[in-house]
Backbone as CSV, one residue per row, in Angstrom:
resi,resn,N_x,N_y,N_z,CA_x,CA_y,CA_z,C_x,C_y,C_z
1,UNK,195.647,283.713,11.329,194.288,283.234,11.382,193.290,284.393,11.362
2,UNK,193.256,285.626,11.563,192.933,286.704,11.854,192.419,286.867,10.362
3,UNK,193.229,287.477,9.679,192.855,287.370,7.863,191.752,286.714,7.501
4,UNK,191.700,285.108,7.770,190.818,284.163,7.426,189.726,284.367,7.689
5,UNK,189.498,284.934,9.715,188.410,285.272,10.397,187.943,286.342,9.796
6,UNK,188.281,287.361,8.903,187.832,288.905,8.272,187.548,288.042,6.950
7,UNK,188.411,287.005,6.089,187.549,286.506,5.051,186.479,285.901,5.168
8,UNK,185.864,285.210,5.689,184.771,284.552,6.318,185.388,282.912,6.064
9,UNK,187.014,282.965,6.183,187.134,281.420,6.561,187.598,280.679,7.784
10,UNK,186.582,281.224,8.558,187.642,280.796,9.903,187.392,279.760,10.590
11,UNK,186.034,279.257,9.777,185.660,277.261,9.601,186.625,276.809,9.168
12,UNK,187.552,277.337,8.731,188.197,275.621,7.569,189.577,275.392,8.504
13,UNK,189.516,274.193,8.729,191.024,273.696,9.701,192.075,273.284,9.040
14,UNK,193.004,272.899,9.416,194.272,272.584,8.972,194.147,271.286,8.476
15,UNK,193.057,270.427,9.127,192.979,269.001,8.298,192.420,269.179,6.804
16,UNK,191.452,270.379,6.505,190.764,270.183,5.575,192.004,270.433,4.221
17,UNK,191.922,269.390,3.220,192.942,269.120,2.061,192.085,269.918,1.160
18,UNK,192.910,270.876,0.059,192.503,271.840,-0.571,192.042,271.858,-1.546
19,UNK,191.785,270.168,-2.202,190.741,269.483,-3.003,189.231,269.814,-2.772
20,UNK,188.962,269.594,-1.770,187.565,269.601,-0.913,187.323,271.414,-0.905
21,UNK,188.303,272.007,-1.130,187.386,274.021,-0.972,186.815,273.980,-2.388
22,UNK,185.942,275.273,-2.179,185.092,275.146,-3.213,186.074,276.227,-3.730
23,UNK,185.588,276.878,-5.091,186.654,278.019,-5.830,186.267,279.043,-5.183
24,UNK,185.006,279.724,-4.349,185.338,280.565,-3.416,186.016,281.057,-2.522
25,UNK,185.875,279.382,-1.691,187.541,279.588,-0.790,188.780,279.654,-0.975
26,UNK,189.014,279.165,-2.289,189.849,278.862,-2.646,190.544,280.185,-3.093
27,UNK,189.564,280.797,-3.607,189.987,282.380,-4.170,190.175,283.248,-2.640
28,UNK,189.641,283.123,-2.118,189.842,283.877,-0.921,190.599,283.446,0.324
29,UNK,191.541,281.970,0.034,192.396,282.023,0.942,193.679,282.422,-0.137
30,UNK,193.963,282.336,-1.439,194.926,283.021,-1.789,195.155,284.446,-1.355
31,UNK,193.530,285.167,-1.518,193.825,286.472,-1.449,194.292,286.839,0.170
32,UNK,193.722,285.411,1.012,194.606,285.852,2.424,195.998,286.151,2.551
33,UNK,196.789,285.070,2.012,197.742,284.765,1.767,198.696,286.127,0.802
34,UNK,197.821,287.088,0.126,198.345,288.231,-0.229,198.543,288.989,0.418
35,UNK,197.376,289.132,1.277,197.294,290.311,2.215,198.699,290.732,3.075
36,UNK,199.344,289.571,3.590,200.304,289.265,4.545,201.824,289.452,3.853
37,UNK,201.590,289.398,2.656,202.723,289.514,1.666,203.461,290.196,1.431
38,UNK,204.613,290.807,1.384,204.682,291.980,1.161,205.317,292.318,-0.426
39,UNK,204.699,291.472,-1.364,205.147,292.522,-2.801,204.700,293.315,-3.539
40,UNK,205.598,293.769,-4.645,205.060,295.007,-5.045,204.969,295.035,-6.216
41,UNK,204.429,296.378,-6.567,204.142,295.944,-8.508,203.285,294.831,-8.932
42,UNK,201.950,294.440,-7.789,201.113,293.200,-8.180,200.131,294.127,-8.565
43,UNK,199.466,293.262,-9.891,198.207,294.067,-10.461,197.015,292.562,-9.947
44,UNK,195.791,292.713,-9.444,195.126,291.703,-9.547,193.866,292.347,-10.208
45,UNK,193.390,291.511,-11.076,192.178,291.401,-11.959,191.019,290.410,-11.363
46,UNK,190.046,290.547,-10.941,189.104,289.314,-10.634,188.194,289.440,-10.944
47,UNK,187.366,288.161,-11.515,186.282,288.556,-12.607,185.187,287.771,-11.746
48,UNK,184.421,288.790,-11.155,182.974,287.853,-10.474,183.701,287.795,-8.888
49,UNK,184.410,288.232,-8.195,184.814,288.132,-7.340,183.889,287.269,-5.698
50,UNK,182.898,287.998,-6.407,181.892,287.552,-5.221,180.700,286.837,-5.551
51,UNK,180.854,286.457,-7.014,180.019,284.916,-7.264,179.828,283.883,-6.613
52,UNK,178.713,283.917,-6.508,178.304,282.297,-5.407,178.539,282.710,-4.056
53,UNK,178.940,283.969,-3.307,179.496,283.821,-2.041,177.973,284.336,-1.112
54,UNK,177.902,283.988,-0.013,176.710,284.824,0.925,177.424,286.063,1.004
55,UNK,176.241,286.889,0.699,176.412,288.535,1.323,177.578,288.762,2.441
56,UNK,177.790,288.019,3.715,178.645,288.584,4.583,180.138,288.326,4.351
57,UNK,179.946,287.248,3.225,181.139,286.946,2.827,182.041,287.707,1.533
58,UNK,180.766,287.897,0.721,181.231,288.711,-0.216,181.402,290.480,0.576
59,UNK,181.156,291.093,1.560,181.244,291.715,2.355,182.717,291.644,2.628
60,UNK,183.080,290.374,3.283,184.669,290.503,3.629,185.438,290.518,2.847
61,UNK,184.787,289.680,1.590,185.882,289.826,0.302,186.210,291.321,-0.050
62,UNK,185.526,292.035,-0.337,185.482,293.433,-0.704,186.246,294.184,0.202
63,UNK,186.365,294.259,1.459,186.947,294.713,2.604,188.179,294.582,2.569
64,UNK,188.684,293.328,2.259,189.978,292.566,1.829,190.739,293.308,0.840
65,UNK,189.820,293.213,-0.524,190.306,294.279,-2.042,190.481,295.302,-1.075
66,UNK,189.661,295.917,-0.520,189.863,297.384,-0.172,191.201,297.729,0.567
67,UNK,191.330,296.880,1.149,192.437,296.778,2.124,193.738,296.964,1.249
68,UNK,193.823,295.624,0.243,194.758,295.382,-0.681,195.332,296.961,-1.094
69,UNK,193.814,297.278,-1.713,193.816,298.732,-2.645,194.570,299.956,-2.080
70,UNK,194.219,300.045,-0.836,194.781,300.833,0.456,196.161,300.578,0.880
71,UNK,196.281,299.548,0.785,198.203,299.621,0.725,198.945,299.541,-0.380
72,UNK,198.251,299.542,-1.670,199.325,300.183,-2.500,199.083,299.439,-3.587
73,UNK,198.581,298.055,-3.691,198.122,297.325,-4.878,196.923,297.654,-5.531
74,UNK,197.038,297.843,-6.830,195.966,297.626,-8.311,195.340,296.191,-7.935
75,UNK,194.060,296.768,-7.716,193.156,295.906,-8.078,191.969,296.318,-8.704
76,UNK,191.378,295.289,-9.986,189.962,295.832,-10.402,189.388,294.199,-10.458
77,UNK,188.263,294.681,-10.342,187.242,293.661,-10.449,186.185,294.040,-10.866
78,UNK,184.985,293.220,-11.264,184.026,293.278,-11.623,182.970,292.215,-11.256
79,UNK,181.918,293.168,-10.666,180.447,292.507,-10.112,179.405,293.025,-10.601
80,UNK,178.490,291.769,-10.785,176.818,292.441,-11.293,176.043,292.453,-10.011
81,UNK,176.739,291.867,-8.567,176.316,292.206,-7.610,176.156,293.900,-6.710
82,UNK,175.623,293.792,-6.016,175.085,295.369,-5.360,176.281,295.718,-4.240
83,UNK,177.000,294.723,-3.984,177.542,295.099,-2.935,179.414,295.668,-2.982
């Protein structure tokens, strides 16, 4: 749950069915779900990563990549955002 709380999903409960997330969350509880992972040789590409998200969120998203980036996975992305 920790992951989720650093993605900015630490609203969404176990009832909520994964129809109802929007593609923000949706992108960013996979990338939780990486974090915890342990494989190797993953390249991730994400295009707009932090489209549509509030600042503190696109904040954690980035933190997250960084994280990713920092233990050993390729990641690139691309934003026309500042952050």
């Amino acid at each position: 749950m920790d992951v989720l709380e650093r993605l900015g999903l630490g609203y969404l409960t176990l009832e909520r069915g994964t129809p109802t997330l929007s593609p923000g969350e949706l992108q960013r509880l996979r990338l939780a779900t990486q974090l915890y992972s342990n494989l190797f040789g993953v390249v991730y590409v994400l295009d707009e990563p932090s489209a549509g998200l509030h600042p503190a969120d696109t904040e954690a998203l980035l933190g997250a990549l960084n994280r990713l980036k920092a233990g050993g996975t390729r990641c690139s992305w691309s934003s026309t955002s500042r952050a």
